[in-house]
Structure formats: C-alpha cells, structure tokens
C-alpha positions as CSV (number, residue, x, y, z in Angstrom):
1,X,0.0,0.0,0.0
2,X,0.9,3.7,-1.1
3,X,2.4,6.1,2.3
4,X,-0.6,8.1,0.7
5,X,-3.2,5.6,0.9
6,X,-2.1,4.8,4.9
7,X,-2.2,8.5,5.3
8,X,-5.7,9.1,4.1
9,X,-6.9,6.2,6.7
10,X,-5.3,7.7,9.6
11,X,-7.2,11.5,8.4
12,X,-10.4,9.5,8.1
13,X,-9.5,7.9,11.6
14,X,-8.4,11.2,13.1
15,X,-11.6,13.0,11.4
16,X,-14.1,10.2,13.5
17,X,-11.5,10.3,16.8
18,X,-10.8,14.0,17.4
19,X,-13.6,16.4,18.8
20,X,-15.0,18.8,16.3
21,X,-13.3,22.0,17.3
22,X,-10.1,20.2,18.1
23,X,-10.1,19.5,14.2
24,X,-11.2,22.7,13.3
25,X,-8.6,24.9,15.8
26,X,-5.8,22.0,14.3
27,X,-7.1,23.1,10.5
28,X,-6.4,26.6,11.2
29,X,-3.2,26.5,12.4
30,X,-2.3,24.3,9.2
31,X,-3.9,27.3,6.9
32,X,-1.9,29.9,8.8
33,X,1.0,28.4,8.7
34,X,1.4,27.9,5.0
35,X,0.3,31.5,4.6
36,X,3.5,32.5,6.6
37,X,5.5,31.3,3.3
38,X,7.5,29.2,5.4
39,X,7.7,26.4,2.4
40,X,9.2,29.0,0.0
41,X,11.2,30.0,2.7
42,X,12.9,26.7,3.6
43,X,16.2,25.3,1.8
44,X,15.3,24.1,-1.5
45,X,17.1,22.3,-4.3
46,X,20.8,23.5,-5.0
47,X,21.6,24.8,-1.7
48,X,24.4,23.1,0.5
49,X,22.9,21.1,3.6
50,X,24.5,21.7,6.8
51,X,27.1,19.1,7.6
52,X,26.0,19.3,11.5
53,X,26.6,16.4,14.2
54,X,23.3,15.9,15.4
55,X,23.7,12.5,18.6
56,X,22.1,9.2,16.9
57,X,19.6,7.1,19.6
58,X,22.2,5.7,21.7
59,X,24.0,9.2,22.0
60,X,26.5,9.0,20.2
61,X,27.7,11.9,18.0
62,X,26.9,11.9,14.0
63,X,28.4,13.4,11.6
64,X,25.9,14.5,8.3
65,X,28.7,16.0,6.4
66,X,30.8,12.5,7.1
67,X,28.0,10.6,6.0
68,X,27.1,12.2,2.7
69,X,30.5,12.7,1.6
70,X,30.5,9.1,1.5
71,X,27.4,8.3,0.2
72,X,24.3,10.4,-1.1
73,X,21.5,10.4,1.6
74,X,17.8,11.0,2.0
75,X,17.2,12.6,5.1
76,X,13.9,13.0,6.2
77,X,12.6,14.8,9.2
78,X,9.9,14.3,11.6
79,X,8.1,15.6,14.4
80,X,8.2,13.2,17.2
81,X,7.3,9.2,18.0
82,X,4.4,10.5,19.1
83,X,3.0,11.4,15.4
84,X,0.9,8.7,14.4
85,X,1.9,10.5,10.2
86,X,5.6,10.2,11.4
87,X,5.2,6.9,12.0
88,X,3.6,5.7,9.2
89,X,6.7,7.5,7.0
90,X,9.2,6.3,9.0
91,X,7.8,2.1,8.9
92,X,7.6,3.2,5.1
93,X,11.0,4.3,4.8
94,X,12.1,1.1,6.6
95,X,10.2,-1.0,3.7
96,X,12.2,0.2,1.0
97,X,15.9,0.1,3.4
98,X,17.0,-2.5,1.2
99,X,16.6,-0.6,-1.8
100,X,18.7,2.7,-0.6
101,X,21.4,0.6,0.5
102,X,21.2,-1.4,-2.8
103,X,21.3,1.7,-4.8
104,X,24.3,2.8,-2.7
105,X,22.9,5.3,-0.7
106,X,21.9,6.2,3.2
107,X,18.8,7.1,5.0
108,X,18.8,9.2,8.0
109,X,15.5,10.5,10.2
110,X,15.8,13.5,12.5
111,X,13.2,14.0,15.0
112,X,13.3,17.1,17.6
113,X,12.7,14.5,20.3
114,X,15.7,13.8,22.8
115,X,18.1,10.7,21.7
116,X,15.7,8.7,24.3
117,X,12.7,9.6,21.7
118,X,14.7,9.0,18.7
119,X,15.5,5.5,20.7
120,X,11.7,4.7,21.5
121,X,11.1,5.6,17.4
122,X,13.9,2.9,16.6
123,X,12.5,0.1,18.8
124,X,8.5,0.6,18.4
125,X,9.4,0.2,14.4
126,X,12.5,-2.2,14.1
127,X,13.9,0.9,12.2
128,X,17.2,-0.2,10.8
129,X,18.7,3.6,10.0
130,X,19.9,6.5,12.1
131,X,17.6,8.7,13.4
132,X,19.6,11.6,14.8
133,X,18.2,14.0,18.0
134,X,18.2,17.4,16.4
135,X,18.1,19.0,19.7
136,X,17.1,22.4,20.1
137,X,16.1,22.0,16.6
138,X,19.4,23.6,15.3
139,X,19.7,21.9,11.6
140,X,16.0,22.0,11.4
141,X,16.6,26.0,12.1
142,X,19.3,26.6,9.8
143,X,17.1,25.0,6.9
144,X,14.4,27.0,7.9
145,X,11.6,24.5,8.7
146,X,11.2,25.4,12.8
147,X,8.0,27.1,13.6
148,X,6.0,27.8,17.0
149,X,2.6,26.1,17.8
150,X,-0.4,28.6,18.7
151,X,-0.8,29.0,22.2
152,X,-4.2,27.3,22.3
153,X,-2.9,24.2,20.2
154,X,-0.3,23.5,22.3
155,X,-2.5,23.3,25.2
156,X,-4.9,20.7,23.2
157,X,-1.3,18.8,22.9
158,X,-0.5,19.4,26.7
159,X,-3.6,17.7,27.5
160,X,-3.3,14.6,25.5
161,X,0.3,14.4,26.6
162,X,2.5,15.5,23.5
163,X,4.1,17.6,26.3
164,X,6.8,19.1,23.6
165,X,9.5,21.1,26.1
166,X,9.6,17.8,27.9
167,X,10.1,15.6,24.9
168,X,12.6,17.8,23.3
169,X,14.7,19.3,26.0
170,X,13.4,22.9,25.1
171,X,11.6,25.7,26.8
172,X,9.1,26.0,24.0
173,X,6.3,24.5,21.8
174,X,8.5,24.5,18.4
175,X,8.5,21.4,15.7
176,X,10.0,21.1,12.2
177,X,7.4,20.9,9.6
178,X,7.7,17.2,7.6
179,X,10.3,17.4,5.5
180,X,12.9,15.1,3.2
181,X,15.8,16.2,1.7
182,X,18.1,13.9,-1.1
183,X,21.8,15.5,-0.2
184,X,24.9,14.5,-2.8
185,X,28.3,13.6,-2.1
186,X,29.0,17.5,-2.5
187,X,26.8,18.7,0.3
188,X,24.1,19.9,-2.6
189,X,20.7,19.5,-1.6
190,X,19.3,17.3,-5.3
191,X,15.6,17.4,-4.0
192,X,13.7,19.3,-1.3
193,X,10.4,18.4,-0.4
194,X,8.4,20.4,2.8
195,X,4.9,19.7,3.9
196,X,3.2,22.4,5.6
197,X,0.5,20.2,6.3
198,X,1.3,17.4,8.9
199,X,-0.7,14.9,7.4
200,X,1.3,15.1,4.6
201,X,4.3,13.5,3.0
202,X,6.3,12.3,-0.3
203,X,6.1,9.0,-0.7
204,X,9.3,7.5,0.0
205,X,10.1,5.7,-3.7
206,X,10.1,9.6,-4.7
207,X,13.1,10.4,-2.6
208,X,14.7,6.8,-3.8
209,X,14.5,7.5,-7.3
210,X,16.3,11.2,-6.5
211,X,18.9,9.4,-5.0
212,X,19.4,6.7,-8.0
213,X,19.5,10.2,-10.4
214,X,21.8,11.8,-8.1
215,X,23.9,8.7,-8.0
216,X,23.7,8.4,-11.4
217,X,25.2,12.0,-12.8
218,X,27.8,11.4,-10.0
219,X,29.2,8.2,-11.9
C-alpha cells in the first residue's frame, strides 16, 4: 500500500476520533501556517545542507557531512514518536531500506525528540537507520523548517500528553514541519520536499528515485 493511501486512513481515523473544534482549531493552524510562506522559505534544491553532528539514539555523535561525503543520503525529518503520520513514513522508509542501500545510498530520520525519543522511534518500528536528535532544533533551524505552535494548540497537545518542552529538551512548543531532503556527495541538496500540512508526505520511492539520479550523474 501507497504512504498516501495509509495516510488518508489515519485523516479519516483522526476526522471520526478527534472532537470537532479540536479539528477545526488544528485546520487553522495548518492554513496559517502555509500563509507564513514558510515552504518558499525553507532550503530548496541547489543549496548546500549543513554538515552538522546531530547525537544518533544511543547518544553517540553523527556526523551528516561525514556521512554524505560518503554516500548520497535521504534525510527525512519528523516531528516526534508521538505522530501517528511520522510513523507511518518512517515504517515506510524502513520497507524500502533494502533498496537505498542497494542503490548505494543512506537514509537518516531526524526527530526534535531527545536521543531517548529517537530511541523509542527505533525500537516501536525495528527501524534499521539513524535517526539523529536534532536538539534544540538547530539543523532543522538553519534549513528554515522550525516554527512555533499557537498558544491554544499546544494546550490541546498538553492535555493529550504531547508535552513538547519535555520531549525535546526545550523551553518551548517548536516542531519542524515534515520534511525530506536527497543530499549528494558535494553537500548539494538534489531534491527538497516540505509539507506544511502534517498529514502530509512524499512518498518514499520519490526520494529513492532522487537518489538513483543523483547517483547516477555522479558516476
């Protein structure tokens, strides 16, 4: 089944689960955002990714710029094991492992959450990749994806026990929106994709056949 497909159930699910103005408050905040511009705003195709060391689930340091002068990578970010979305990308992106490393590339997931959520993310889904604790969401910053939730969402979130600050060592209520990058072996980002809607995301074969093209012109 398509990411997209397994997306739409978990809408409908969400649509029958959540109270009406709950939806309605979380539909707003989605339509403001995108009309900060924040997609057109992120890093997009060409730029150079940030080669920062983000600590993998076990804490132990990572380099991104070591890892994609190696090999191309996808890196795709997501908000937290908490995100039911999240986790139907990331048990897709572990589906089609095989076929990264076959093509001779790397996958890497980088969550806001502290290394222990990053760790939770790895074990609920038998996820065979790095996922790398982007604390105080500093590469999600520099690629401008960060932004704040509404006061009054963030209490809905509160209550239901997404208590962000907690999960991710901060002081505030910020998340990355969904986003996956395909990085060459020169630090140039070959395809950008940012969801300004949560519920949203490229399906994963996408990013894989970036990769094969970027693997391709490098040969």
């Amino acid at each position: 089944m398509a990411l997209k497909d397994e997306l739409e159930k978990m809408k409908d699910l969400a649509g029958k689960r959540l109270p009406s103005d709950v939806l309605s408050m979380m539909e707003q905040a989605t339509k403001d955002l995108a009309a900060t511009g924040i997609a057109a705003r992120a890093a997009a195709k060409g730029k150079v990714f940030p080669g920062m060391t983000l600590k993998n689930a076990l804490g132990k340091p990572v380099s991104l710029g070591a890892l994609y002068m190696k090999t191309p990578l996808i890196v795709t970010f997501y908000r937290g094991a908490w995100c039911p979305y999240c986790n139907l990308e990331l048990r897709a992106y572990q589906a089609i492992l095989p076929e990264i490393k076959a093509a001779g590339g790397q996958l890497v997931a980088v969550t806001p959450e502290l290394p222990d959520g990053a760790l939770t993310s790895v074990e609920r889904h038998g996820l065979e990749f790095e996922v790398l604790s982007d604390e105080g969401l500093a590469l999600a910053g520099v690629l401008g994806l960060t932004f704040e939730l509404p006061a009054k969402l963030a209490a809905v979130y509160g209550k239901i026990g997404n208590d962000l600050p907690k999960l991710n060592g901060t002081d505030d209520w910020v998340l990355p929106v969904p986003a996956t990058y395909v990085v060459g072996t020169d630090g140039r980002i070959a395809l950008a994709n940012v969801e300004v809607d949560y519920r949203d995301r490229m399906e994963p074969r996408t990013a894989l056949k970036a990769l094969k093209e970027t693997i391709t012109q490098a040969a």
